[in-house]
Every structure is written in structure tokens, then in C-alpha cells.
N, C-alpha and C positions, 0 to 999 in steps of 0.2 A: 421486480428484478427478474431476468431471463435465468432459467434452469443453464446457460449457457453461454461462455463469453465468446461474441465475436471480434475479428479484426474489426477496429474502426470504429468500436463501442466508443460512444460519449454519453457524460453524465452516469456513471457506473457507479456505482458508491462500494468503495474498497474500505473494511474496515480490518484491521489486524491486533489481535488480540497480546497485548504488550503481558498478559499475565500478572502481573498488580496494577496498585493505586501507581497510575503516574500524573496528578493534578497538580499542576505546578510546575511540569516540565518547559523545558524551555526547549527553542527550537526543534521542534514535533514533525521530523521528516520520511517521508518511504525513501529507502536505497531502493534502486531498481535496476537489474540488468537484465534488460533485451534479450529476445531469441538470438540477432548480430552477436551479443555479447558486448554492445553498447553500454555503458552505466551512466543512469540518468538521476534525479532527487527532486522529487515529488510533494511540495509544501503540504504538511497535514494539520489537521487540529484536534487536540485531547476530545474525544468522545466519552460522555457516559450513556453505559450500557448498565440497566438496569439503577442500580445506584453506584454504581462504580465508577471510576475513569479511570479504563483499563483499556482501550483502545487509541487505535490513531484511526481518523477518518479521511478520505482523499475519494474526491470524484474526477474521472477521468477528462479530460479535455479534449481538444481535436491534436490530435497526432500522438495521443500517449501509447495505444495500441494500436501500432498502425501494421504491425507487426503479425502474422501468427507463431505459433511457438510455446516455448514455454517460458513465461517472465520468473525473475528470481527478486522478491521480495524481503528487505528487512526494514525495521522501523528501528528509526534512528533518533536518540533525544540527549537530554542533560538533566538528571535530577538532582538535586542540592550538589554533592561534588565529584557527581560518579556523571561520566560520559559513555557512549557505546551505543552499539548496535544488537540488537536481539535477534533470536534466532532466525534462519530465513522458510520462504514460504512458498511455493509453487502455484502461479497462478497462470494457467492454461489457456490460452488464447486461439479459437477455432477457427480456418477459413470461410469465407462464407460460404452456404450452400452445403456444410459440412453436419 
């Protein structure tokens, strides 16, 4: 992976650290709002990190950053009868040639 995100990056691997065990969650999504201030939702899947599954993982496709700016990230899921979103995250988006 690049010391740095560009506009237009595909196949990026976004992982975000949900801070506990979330195994078992259900619907495993990134909130995302755009530099626009767009909001978009990011289909993820529980990652384990190390022995844990404490992450959501999302790789970028064609148009997710098409943007530069700064994106506003939260990971969004359902575990047994608690729903919500987790804190959010700043993920920097450079022009090319930047």
C-alpha cells in the first residue's frame, strides 16, 4: 500500500478499527461522507486482525475516491441487540501529482 491516498485510488484496503470483538455482527458497513459532503455506504466485512475481529475491511472500487479532500468515515453494524455507528475517522484524499 502507498504511504499515500490518491484521487481515483482502486483496490485500497480500508480497514477501521471498530475497538472490540465484533464476530457475529451483522450488516458490517463504512458511512462515508464525501469532500461534496455526499454520504455514501460502503459494504464491509469483519476482518480479523491478529486473533481478533475487531475491524471492518473495504476495498475501494472505481468512483469511491473520485474525489480529493477529506472523507469522513464511520463503521456501522448490529451486534446481538445493540445497533450504531462508531466513532468517525479522517481519511485524506490527495490530488494527483500532490
Amino acid at each position: 500500500m502507498a504511504d499515500s491516498i490518491y484521487q481515483g485510488d482502486v483496490g485500497l484496503e480500508i480497514l477501521v478499527d471498530c475497538g472490540r470483538d465484533i464476530a457475529g455482527a451483522g450488516s458490517p458497513t463504512l458511512r462515508v461522507r464525501t469532500p461534496s459532503g455526499a454520504v455514501r455506504s460502503w459494504p464491509a466485512a469483519v476482518a480479523v486482525i491478529g486473533q481478533t475481529a475487531s475491524h471492518l475491511r473495504y476495498v475501494t472500487a472505481p468512483g469511491d475516491l473520485a474525489e480529493a479532500g477529506t472523507y469522513r468515515v464511520q463503521a456501522a453494524l448490529t451486534l446481538g441487540d445493540w445497533s450504531g455507528t462508531g466513532r468517525t475517522a479522517n481519511l485524506v484524499v490527495r490530488p494527483h501529482f500532490s
